[in-house]
N, C-alpha and C positions, 0 to 999 in steps of 0.2 A: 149552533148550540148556545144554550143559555150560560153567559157570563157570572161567576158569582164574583163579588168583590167584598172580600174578609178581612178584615187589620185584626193582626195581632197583637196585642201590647203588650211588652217584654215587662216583667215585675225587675225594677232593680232591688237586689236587697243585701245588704253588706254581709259574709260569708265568713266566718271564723271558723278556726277548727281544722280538722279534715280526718273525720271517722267514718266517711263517704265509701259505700261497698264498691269494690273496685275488683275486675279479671272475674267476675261472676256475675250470673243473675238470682233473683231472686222469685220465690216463686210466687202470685200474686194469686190472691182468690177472687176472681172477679164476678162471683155468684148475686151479688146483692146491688153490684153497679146495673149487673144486665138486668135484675128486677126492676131497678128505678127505669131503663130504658125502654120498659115494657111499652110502657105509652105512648112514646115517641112515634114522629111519623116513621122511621125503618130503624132497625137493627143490627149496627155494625158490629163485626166481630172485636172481642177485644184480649188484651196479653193476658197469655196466663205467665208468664213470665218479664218483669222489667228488669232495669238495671241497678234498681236500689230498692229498699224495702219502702213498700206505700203505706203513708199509713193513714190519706184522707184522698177522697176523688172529688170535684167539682165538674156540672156537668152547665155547661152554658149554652143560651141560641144568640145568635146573632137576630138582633129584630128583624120581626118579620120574614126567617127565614125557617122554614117547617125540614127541609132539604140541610140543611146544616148542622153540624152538633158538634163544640167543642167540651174536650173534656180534658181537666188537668191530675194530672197524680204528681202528691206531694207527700214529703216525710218533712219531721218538725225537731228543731234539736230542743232539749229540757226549757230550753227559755223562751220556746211558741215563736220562734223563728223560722222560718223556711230554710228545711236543711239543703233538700234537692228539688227538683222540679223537671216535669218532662207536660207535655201537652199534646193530646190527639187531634186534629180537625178530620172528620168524615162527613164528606158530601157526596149524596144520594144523587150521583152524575155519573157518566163514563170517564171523565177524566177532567183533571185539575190543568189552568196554566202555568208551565215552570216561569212567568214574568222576568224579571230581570237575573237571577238568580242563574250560574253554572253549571249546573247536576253532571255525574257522572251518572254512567248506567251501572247499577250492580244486582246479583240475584239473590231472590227470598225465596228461597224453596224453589220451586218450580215456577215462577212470575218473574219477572224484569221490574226494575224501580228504580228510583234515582234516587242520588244521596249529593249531597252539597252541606259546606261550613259557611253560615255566612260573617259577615263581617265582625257584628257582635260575638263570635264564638260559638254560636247557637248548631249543633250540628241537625240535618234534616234528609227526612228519610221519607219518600213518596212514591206510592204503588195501587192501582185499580186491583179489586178483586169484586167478581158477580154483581159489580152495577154500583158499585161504593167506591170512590177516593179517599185514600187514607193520605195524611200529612203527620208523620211524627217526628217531633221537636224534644230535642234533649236542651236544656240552656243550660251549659255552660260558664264556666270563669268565674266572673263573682257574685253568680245566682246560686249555682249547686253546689254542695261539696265533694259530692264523687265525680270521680274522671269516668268519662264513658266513651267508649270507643265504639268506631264504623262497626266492627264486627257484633258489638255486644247489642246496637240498635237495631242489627238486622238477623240478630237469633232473638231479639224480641217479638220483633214484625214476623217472624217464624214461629212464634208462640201462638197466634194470634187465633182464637177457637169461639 
């Protein structure tokens, strides 16, 4: 099977505050993301529900990579700061390597997926569905303001339409 090899680069950004939605999700209209992802080479499902209100997507490739699509959702406090931050990677594979990283096993619905904190705080959430790997990435501590919990990433990843 064809290896991808993806660096993520974590945004550090100093976090004040904490009016961060917390014990809820919110509901996200992802109607104009999936227009923009019309083009792309495939179409990964995405949240209608995350763990904080989005209020901008960015949709990135890794060079040279047609099979890859990272996408971030962020919310911004009054002073164009990053209030929270979460990150998708979807590659058009049967399955992703857990590489160094501990995952436990937990269930999204009816699917198996792994979930792991890594060392940064970053919590991560990874599960195949119909030919797509999904990796979602909440960042944590002093990138986002809201606290987001195991449960709330994975009635997101239960959102996912």
């Amino acid at each position: 099977m064809k290896k991808i090899f993806v660096i993520i680069a974590v945004i550090f950004l100093t976090a004040c505050g904490n009016s961060g939605a917390s014990g809820g999700l919110e509901d996200f209209d992802h109607s104009r993301l999936k227009e923009e992802l019309e083009e792309e080479a495939f179409q990964p499902q995405l949240p209608a529900k995350t763990p904080f209100e989005v209020t901008e997507t960015q949709v990135t490739h890794p060079p040279n990579q047609d099979t890859v699509l990272m996408i971030d959702f962020m919310s911004y406090r009054d002073d164009n700061k990053i209030k929270n931050s979460m990150s998708l990677m979807a590659v058009n594979v049967k399955s992703v390597d857990d590489a160094i990283l501990k995952f436990e096993e937990v269930k999204i619905g009816d699917i198996t997926g792994k979930y792991t904190v890594n060392d940064a705080g970053a919590i991560i959430l990874k599960w195949n569905k119909e030919g797509i790997a999904y990796n979602l990435t909440f960042y944590g501590g002093k990138v986002s303001e809201a606290e987001v919990t195991k449960e709330e990433l994975i009635l997101t990843a239960e959102s996912f339409e």
